[in-house]
N, C-alpha and C positions, 0 to 999 in steps of 0.2 A: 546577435549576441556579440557583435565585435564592439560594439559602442559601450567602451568601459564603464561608464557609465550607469547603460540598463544593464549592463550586466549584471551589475553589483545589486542593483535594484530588485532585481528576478531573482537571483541567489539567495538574496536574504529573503525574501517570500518564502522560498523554496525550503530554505532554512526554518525558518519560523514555523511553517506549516508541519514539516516534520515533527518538529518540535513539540509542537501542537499534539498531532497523531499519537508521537511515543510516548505524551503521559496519556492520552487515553487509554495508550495499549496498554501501560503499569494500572491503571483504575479495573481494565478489565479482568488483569491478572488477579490484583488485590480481591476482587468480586467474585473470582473463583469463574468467569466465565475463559479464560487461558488458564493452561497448565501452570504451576506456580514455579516451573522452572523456564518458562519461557521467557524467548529473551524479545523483549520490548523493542528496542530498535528494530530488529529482522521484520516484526508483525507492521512497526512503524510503514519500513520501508516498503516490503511491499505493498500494503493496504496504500500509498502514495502513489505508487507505480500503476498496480491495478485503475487506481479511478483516474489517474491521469490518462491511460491508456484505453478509457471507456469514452470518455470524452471524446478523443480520437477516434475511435470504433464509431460512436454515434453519428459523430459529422461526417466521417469518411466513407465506411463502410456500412452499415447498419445497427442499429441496434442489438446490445447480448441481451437476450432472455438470463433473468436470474438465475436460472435453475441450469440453463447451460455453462452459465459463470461456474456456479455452484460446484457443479460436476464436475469441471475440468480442473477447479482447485482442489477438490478433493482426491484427482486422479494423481495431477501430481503430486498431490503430500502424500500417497501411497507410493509412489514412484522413486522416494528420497529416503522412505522407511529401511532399515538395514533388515534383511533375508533372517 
């Protein structure tokens, strides 16, 4: 990533794709499948993050079973909940 260049290159992927993601994330809102105060960017980002870092999981370490995904996402959106 030092070669200005790719850099710029990967960025705008990177960018793009987000981009991409966050109106899905608004489509999903609009559908009623997110809360309709949810913020699109936040679902963008992570849902980015997440499958980037599956990818990683897969070639590195082993594969996530869905339902272990599943679990640990829903532990911590329990986790952020306010008492």
């Amino acid at each position: 990533m030092r070669d200005p260049v790719l850099h710029h290159r990967v960025r705008q992927l990177y960018v793009d794709t987000l981009g991409h993601i966050t109106e899905l994330a608004r489509r999903w809102r609009a559908n009623g499948c997110l809360p309709a105060d949810a913020d699109a960017e936040a679902v963008a980002v992570t849902f980015l993050s997440t499958m980037l870092s599956l990818i990683v999981m897969h070639r590195v370490v082993d594969d996530v079973p869905a339902a272990t995904l599943q679990t640990g996402l829903a532990l911590l959106g329990v986790a952020t909940q306010a008492p």
